[in-house]
N, C-alpha and C positions, 0 to 999 in steps of 0.2 A: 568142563573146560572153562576155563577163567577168561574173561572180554581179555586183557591183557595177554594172555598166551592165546588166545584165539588172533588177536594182531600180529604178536610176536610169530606165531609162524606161518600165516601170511607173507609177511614182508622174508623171512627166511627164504621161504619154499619160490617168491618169485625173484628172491634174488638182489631187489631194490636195496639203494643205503639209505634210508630215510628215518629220520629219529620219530620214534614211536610217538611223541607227545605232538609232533605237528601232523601224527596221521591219524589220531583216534577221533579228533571231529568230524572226520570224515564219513565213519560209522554211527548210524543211530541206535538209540537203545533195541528197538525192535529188530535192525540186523544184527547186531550181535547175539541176542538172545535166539535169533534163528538160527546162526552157526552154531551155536553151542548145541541147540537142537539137533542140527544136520550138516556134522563135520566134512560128510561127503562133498558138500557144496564147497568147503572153503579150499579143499584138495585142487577143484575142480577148476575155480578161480585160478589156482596156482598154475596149474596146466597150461589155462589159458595167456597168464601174463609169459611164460617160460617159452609159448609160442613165440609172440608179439616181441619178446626180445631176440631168438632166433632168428628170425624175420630180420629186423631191423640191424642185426651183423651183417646178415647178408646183404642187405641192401646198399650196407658202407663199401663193400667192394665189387660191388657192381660196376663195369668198364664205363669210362667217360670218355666220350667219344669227342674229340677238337676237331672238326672239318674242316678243310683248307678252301678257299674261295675258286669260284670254277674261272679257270682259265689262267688260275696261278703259277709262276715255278715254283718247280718239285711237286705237279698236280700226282705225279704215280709212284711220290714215295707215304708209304706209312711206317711208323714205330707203334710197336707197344709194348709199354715201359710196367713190365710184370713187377715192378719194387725194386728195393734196393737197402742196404742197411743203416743209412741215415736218411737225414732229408735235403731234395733237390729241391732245387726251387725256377722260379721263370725270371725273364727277365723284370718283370713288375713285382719278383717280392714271393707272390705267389708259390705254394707246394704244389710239385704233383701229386696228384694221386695214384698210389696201386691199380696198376690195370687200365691203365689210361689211354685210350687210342689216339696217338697224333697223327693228320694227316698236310701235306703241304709243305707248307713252309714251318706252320706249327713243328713241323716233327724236322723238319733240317734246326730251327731253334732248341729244340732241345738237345739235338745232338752235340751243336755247336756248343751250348751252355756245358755240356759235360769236359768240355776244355780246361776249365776254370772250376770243376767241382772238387770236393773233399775227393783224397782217395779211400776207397769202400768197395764193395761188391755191387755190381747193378744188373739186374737182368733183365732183357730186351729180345724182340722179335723186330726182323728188318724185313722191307716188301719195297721193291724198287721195280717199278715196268713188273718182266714176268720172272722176276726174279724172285726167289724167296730163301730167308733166310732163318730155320727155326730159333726157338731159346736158346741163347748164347750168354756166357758172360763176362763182362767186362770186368777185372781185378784191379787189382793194386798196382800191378806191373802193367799194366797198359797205359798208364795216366801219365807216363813221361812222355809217349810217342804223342798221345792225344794234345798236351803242350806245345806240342813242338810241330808238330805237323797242322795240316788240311784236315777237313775230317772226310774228305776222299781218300787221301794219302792212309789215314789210318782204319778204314775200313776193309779198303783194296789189302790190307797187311792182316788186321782183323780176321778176318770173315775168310779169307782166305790160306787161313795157317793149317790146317789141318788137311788140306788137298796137296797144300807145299810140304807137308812133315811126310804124308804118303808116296811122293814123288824124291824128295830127296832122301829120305832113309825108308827104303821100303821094307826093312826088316821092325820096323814098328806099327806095320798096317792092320795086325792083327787085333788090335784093340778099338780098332774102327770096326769090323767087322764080327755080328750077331754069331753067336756058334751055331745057331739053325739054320746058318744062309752059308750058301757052298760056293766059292767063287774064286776062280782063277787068279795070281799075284798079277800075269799079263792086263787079266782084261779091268781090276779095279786100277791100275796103273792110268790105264787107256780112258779110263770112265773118271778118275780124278784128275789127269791131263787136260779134258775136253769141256770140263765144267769150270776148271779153272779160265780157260780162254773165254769161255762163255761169261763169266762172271768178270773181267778185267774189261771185254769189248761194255758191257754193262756199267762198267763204273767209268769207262770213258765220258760215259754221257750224263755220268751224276757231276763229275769231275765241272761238265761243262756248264750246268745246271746250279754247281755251286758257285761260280765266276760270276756269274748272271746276277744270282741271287744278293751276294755280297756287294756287287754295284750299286745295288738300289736300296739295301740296308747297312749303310757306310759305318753307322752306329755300332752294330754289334763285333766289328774288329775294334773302335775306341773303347770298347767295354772290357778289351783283354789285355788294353796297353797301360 
């Protein structure tokens, strides 16, 4: 094995783009003569860089967590913003990131920000008090109400369409419900009725939480005008 194909798949096997002529100072005569000796090592090397980058993918979408200040409005809501197909940004400029936990006001801010964002797909987890909201997502066609309305107004419509689609056309409920799970048309009627009341009493109190909020951050409605 030649020092030069001894680098060359090195740098292959771990993957790196880095031009061979600013990597071979790096090796002394004595280490290369020893790979060429003992190709097992330079395998092994490989391994170890192919870790070290695995590692550090993961590490890029690791959740980041925005913590709201104790004693804030909107202390019992959180988002978390699973991505989306472009980029959002904050009001400072700023990207979010994949996976990003907002809590507080942070997360009434982003929501509000999705007012005014590109239309795209974005997918999101909502938690308000003991309310919980799994992965949902936001389209194309949601971005004219989100314009135009509250982002209570469009939540309450949101978040709540698929307990209203089983209530109002119950000959479509069947696609809400798992084929392993056995259950009466009366009683998921009764069960998407009750959650819905639950969830409206619930966003009453975002409703009110949003009025608040917007009183003391007069700036982020001039940011939509």
């Amino acid at each position: 094995m030649t020092k030069i194909f001894a680098v060359q798949m090195f740098v292959a096997e771990s993957g790196l783009k880095i031009k061979i002529e600013n990597f071979l100072p790096v090796y002394s005569e004595e280490i290369l003569i020893d790979i060429e000796k003992n190709p097992d090592k330079l395998f092994y090397a490989a391994s170890q860089a192919q870790s070290i980058l695995k590692k550090l993918r993961h590490e890029k979408i690791k959740p980041l967590v925005i913590k709201s200040e104790v004693g804030e409005v909107f202390g019992d809501l959180k988002i978390i913003y699973h991505g989306s197909e472009g980029e959002l940004k904050n009001k400072f400029g700023s990207a979010y990131l994949p996976e990003t936990i907002l809590t507080g006001g942070a997360a009434y801010e982003f929501l509000f920000m999705l007012k005014s964002a590109k239309k795209q797909k974005i997918w999101l987890e909502f938690f308000y008090k003991d309310y919980v909201h799994g992965k949902f997502l936001i389209s194309e066609k949601d971005f004219e109400m989100l314009a135009e309305e509250s982002v209570t107004e469009f939540l309450k419509s949101r978040l709540n369409e698929n307990r209203q689609e089983i209530l109002n056309s119950p000959q479509e409920m069947k696609k809400y419900i798992s084929p392993n799970v056995m259950i009466r048309t009366e009683e998921l009627i009764n069960q998407a009725n009750a959650e819905s009341e639950i969830f409206q009493s619930v966003m009453e109190n975002f409703e009110h939480e949003e009025m608040k909020y917007l009183e003391s951050h007069a700036e982020l409605l001039q940011d939509t005008k």
